[in-house]
N, C-alpha and C positions, 0 to 999 in steps of 0.2 A: 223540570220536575226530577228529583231526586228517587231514582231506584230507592236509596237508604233515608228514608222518611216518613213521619207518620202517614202526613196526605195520600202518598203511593202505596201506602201499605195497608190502610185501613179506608180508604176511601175510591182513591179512581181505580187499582188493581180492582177488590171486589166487587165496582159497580160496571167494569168491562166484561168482567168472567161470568155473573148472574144474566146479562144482555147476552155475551157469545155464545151459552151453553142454554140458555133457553128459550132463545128463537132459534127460527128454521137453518137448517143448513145453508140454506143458499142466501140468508144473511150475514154467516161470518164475515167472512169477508169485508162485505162493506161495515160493518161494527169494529171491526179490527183498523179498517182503514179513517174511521171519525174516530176512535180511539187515539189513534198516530197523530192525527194533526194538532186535535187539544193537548198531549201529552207536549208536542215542539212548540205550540203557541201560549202553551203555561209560561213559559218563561221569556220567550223571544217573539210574540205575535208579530210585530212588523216581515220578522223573516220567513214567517208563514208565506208570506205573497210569494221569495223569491224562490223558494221551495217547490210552490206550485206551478208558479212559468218554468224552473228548471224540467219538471215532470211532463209538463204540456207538449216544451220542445221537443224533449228527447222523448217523449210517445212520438209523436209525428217523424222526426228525426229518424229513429227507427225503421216507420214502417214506409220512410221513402231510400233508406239504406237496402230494406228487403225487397222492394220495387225493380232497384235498379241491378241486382246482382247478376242478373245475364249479360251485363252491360258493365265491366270492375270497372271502368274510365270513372263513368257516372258515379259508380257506389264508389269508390275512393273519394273522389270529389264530395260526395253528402260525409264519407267520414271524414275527411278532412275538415269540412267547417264544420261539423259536429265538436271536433276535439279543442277545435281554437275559441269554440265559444264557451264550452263547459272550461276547461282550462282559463280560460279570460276572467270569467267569473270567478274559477277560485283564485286565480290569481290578485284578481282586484281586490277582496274582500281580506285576502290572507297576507298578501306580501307588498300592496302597496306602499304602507308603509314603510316598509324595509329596503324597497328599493329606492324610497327615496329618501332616507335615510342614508343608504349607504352614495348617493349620489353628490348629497348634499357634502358628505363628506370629503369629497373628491374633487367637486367643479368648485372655481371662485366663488359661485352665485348660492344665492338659498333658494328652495323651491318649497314652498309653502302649501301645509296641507289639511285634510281635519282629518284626523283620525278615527276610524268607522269599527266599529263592536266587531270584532270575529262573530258569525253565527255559528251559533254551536252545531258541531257535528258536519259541517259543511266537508270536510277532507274524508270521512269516510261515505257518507251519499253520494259523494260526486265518481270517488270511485267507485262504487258499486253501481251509477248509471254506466260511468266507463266500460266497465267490465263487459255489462248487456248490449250496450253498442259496438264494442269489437268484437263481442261474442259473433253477434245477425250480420255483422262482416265480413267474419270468415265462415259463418255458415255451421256451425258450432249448436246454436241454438234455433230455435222457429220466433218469429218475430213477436212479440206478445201484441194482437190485437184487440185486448180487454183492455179498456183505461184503468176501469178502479183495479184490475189487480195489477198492472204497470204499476199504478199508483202505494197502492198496499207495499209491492217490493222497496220500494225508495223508504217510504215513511213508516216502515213497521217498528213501532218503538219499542221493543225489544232491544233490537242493536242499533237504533238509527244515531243515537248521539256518540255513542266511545266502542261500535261493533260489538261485536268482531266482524271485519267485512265480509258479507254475503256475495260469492260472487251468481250472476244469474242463473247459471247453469244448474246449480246447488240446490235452487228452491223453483224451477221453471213447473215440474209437476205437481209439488206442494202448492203451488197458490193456487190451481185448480183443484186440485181433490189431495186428500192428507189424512194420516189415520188419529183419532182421539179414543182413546182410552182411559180407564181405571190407573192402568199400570204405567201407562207414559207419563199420565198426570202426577201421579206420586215419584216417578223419578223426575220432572219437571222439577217438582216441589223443594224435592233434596237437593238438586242442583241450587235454585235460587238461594235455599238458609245456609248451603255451604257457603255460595258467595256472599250473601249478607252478612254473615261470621266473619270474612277474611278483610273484609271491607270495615263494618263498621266495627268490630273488637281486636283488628293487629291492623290494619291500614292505619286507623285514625290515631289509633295508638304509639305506634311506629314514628307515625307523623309529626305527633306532640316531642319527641326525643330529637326530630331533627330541628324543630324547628327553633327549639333550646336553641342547639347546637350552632345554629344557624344565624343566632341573633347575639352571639357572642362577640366581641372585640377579637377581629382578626390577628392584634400581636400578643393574646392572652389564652391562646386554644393551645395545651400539650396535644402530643402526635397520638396520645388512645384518644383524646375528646373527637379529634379530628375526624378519627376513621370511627370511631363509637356512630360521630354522629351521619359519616357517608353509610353505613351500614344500615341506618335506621331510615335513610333514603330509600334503599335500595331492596328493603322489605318493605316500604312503605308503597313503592310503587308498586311491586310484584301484587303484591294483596290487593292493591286498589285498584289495579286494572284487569289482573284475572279472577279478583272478584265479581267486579262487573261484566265480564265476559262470561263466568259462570252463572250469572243471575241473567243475564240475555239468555242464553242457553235452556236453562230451565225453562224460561217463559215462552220460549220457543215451542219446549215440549208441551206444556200446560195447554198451547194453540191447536197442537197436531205438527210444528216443523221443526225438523231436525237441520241445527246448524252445526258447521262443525268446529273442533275442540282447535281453542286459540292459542293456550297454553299445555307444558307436558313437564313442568318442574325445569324450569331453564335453569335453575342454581345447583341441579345437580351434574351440570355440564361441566365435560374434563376438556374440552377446548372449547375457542370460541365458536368455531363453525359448527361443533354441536348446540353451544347457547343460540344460535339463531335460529336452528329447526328447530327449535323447542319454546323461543320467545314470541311473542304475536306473530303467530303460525299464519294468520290470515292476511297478514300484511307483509309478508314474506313471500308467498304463497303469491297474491296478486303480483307484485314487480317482477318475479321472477317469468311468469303466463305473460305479461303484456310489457315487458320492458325488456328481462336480461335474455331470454329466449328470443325473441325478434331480434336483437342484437348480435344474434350469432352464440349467445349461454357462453360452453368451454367448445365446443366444436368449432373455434378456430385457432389461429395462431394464437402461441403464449402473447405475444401486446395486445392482441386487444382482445385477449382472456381481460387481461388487466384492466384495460379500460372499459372494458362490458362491467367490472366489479366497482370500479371508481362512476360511472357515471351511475347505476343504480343505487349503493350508498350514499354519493350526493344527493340524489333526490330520496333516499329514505331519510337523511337529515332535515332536510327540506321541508319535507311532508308535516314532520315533525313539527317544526316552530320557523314562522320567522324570525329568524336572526341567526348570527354566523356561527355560535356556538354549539347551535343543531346540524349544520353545515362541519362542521368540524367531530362534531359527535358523529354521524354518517361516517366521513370520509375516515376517521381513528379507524373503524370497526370492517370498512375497507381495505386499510393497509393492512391490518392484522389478519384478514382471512386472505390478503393475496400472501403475504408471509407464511402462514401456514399450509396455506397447500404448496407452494413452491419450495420452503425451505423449514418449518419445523416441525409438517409432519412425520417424518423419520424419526425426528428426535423424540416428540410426545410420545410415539406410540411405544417406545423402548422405558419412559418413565413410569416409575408406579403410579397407580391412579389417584392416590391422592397428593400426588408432586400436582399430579396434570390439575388437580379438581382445585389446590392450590392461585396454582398459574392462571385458572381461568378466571376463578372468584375474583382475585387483584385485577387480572387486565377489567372487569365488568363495573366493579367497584370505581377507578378510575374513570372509566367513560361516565357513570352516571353523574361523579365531579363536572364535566363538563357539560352535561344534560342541563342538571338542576341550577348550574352556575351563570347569572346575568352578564357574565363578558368573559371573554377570554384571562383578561388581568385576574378577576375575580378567581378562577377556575386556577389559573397558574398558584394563585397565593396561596388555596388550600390544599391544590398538590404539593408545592413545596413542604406547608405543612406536616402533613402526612407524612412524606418524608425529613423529617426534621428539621429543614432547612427555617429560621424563625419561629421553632415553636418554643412554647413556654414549657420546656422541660418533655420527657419522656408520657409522664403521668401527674396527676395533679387532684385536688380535692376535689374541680367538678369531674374529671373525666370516672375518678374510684365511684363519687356518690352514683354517676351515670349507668357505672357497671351495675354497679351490686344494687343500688336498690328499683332498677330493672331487670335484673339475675332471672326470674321465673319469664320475665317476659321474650327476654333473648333467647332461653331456650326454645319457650315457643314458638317464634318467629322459625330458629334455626330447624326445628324437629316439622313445621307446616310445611315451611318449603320444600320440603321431599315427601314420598311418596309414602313412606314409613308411616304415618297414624295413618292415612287413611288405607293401607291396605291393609296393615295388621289390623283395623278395624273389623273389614270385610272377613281376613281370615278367619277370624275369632268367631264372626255370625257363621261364616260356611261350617265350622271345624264342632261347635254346640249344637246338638238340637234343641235351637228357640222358635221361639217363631218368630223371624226377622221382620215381620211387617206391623211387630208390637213393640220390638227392640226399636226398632229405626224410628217409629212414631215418637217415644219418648223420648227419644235421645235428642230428634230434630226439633219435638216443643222446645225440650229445653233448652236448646239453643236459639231458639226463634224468640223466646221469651226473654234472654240474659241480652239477646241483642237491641229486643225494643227496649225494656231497661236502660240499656245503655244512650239510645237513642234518644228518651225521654230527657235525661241530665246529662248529657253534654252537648255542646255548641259545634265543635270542630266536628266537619265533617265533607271535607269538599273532595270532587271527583278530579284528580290531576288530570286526565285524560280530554277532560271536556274543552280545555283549552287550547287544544290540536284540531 
């Protein structure tokens, strides 16, 4: 079920919120948690089952992790097969294909296979059991020995399908008691039409320009079509996944939880290692707590600084998609942050800042070629592209008609992605005396309205995200 849809908008949202606000306290929770399951089994019921044996384990899993912690032999041993069977899992589900795939390509023989649905959302619940289970490991957290709110944490559908990931620790006192308000609820509220605005009126938007773009005859694209059309990628994702991190978020608050902020305007980053504290913050934020940290972080030697940085963006490639494109996307944004700390932070920091703001956009613009691109071949030919290597000329009638009669849109896109409307927003409420809670009202119908609008006539509308 689609966050940006009528059904969620007009039908199971209101008929959760009228259930969680007007019975007893001490049924949220479980309304929150039969909430969660029909929200994952609207669209994918079979994977409802593996969901719930994944929840079942790791309850239990846990509370013989918390058992044995006088005794680390024992508890390593429970975390250990904890890790190889949550990871087996995603692994089977996510990358079998790919591994045999890439095998088949390699041995004389063929290995024959069927190929099995991704379940949606599987790469972020699994890590967010992860998290709870290394948490009661190292003793970090108290074991949770409530099922249904064990249960609630995994499958709150807020963020359960494209997050932002929730690590344990974040929400361990929220799932037992949490504050609801007037005033949470209406910042809840503004969060979600913020993200529904950026989702369904410049995501989708965005989207329809690349996807022109994208179905053009590769030896007939000039080098503005090229990059017209990587750009309208690259706002299209932005909007569509930290729109939906923003509509998680709201809905968060609208419950009593506060989750925290997944994005912070990554495009306004003057290097790359700034775009990635600032890109899905949560999933930055997890590898670095149970991956690059256990690895030894920067507190050891420069090699294997380097190799702590290369094995953690292989696996953020990873994470991403199977197939080696994602694996190459990771490892790109790898090399470039070991280059940058070792050899061009000196240089950036002497350049003016929009040389730097320059240098990042290109290097980001580039990796998303290789993100959105089905092979390496495919990804080479439209970088060449880009750089004029086979293109049709500098500029051309589609790439001018693409500029100019998207002109208003481009602005938009480029003036969202920074911080500029929405704080000059706020400034404007602080700086008048209005009364901001009659300004904001109107402003957010009207936004809420031009988006179901939109929603009602037009068709395109898919979350990139859900297929990680």
């Amino acid at each position: 079920m689609l966050f940006s849809s009528i059904v969620f908008l007009f039908t199971f949202l209101p008929a959760v919120m009228i259930l969680y606000y007007l019975l007893p306290v001490r049924f949220r929770n479980v309304i929150l948690l039969l909430a969660s399951l029909v929200f994952y089994a609207w669209g994918e019921p079979v994977y409802l089952f593996l969901m719930l044996l994944s929840i079942l384990f790791n309850y239990f899993s846990g509370l013989d992790i918390a058992r044995n912690l006088q005794d680390k032999r024992a508890a390593k041993r429970s975390l250990v097969f904890n890790l190889i069977i949550n990871l087996a899992v995603l692994g089977f589900f996510k990358y079998e294909g790919f591994v045999l795939d890439t095998l088949n390509g390699i041995l004389p023989v063929h290995i024959s296979y069927h190929a099995l649905p991704l379940p949606i959302g599987i790469s972020f619940y699994t890590f967010q059991i992860l998290s709870y289970i290394i948490d009661v490991y190292r003793g970090n957290v108290k074991v949770q020995t409530n099922l249904p709110n064990f249960a609630l944490y995994v499958t709150m559908f807020p963020q359960l399908i494209a997050g932002p990931i929730v690590q344990y620790a974040d929400v361990d006192e929220q799932l037992a008691s949490r504050e609801i308000s007037r005033t949470k609820f209406g910042e809840g509220s503004r969060y979600f039409i913020r993200g529904l605005a950026k989702k369904v009126l410049l995501a989708n938007t965005s989207g329809m320009i690349f996807t022109e773009v994208s179905g053009l005859a590769k030896d007939n694209i000039a080098v503005m079509t090229a990059w017209l059309g990587a750009f309208a990628y690259m706002f299209q994702i932005y909007f569509d996944f930290s729109g939906y991190s923003d509509m998680a978020i709201g809905l968060g608050k609208m419950f009593g939880f506060e989750f925290n902020m997944n994005f912070n305007y990554p495009y306004v980053s003057k290097s790359i290692t700034e775009f990635w504290r600032r890109w899905h913050i949560s999933l930055s934020s997890w590898f670095r707590d149970y991956v690059y940290i256990p690895l030894g972080g920067n507190r050891v030697s420069k090699i294997k600084h380097i190799r702590n940085l290369l094995i953690v963006w292989f696996l953020t490639g990873l994470w991403h998609g199977a197939a080696w494109n994602f694996v190459a996307w990771g490892l790109y944004y790898g090399v470039i942050l070991i280059i940058e700390k070792y050899l061009l932070s000196p240089v950036l920091d002497r350049l003016p800042d929009v040389v730097r703001h320059i240098y990042s956009i290109v290097l980001v613009v580039i990796g998303w070629v290789l993100f959105f691109s089905s092979s390496f071949g495919q990804a080479a030919d439209y970088i060449r592209v880009m750089f004029g290597a086979g293109a049709h000329g500098f500029a051309d009638r589609e790439s001018m008609y693409l500029l100019t009669s998207n002109l208003i849109l481009w602005l938009i896109l480029i003036f969202g992605s920074t911080p500029l409307v929405h704080f000059r927003y706020e400034h404007m409420l602080r700086s008048k005396k209005w009364n901001t809670t009659i300004i904001n009202s109107v402003v957010y119908a009207a936004l809420f309205i031009v988006c179901i609008a939109y929603l009602v006539t037009e068709t395109y509308n898919p979350f990139l995200y859900f297929r990680f």
